[in-house]
C-alpha positions in Angstrom: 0.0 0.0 0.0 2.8 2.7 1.1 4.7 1.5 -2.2 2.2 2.3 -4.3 1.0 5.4 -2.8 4.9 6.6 -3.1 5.0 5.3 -7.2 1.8 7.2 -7.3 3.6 10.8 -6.0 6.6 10.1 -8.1 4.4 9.4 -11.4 2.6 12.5 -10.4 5.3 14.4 -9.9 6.8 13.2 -13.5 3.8 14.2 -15.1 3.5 17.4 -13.6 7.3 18.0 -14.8 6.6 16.9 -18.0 3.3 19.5 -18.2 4.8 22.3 -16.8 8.0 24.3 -18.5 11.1 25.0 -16.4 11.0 28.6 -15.0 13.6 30.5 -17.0 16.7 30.7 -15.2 18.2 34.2 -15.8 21.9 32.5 -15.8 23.0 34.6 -19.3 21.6 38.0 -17.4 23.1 37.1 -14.4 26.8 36.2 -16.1 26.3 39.5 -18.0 25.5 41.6 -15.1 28.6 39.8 -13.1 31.3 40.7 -16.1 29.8 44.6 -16.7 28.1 45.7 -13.5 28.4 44.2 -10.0 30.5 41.3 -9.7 29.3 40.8 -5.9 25.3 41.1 -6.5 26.0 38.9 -10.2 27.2 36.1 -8.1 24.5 35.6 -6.1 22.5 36.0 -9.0 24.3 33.2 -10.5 23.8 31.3 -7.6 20.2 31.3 -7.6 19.9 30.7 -11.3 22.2 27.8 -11.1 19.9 26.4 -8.8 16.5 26.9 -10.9 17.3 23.7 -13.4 18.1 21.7 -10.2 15.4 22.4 -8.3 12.4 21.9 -11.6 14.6 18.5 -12.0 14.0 17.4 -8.3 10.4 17.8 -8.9 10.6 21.0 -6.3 8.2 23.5 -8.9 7.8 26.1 -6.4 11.4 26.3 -5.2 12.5 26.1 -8.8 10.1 29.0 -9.3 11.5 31.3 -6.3 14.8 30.5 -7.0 14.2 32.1 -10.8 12.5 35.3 -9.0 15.5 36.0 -6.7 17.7 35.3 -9.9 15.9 37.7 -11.9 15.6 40.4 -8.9 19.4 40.1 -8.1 20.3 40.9 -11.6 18.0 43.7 -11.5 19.6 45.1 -8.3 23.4 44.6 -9.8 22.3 45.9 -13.1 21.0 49.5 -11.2 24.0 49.8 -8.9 26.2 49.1 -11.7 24.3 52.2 -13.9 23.9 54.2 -10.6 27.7 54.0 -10.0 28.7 54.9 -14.2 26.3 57.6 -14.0 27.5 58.5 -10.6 31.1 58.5 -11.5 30.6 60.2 -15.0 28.8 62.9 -13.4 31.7 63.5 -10.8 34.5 63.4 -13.6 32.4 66.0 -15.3 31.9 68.2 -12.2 35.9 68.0 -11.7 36.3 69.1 -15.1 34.0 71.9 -14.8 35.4 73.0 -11.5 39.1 72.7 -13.0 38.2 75.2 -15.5 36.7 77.9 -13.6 39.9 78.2 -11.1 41.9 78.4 -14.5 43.7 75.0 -12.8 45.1 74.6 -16.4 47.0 77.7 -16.8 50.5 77.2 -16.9 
């Protein structure tokens, strides 16, 4: 009775694998966002989409599923601070420039 109560779940479960498409993974976003942006927040964005294909494997939907959100929101995040700090740093270099000028800081 147990045995075939537990061949039952894991047919279910295959089916259900079978029905359903993997959650994408954000892994090419997340290796992207590692190499230009933020290395720090890319990695754990790496880490959670490494785990998305593992978890839809395992049978564990859900987890597969929250493990693709946090992979897609950390990506996000690293992609921002990585824009904030260009545009932040651009915008200093330009005010430095600007200030340079008006103290005639180039006049030899």
């Amino acid at each position: 009775m147990l045995a075939s109560s537990i061949l039952n779940l894991i047919t279910m479960n295959d089916q259900v694998n079978q029905q359903q498409s993997p959650p994408p993974n954000y892994l090419v976003f997340a290796i992207l966002v590692t190499i230009f942006c933020c290395q720090i927040l890319g990695i754990v964005s790496i880490v959670f989409a490494a785990q998305v294909n593992s978890k839809f494997n395992a049978g564990d939907y859900q987890g597969a599923l929250n493990a693709s959100k946090n992979a897609k929101l950390w990506a996000w995040i690293g992609l921002a601070s990585g824009l904030a700090v260009a545009i932040i740093f651009t915008l200093l270099s330009v005010f430095g420039v600007i200030a340079g000028l008006s103290l005639d800081a180039l006049d030899f």
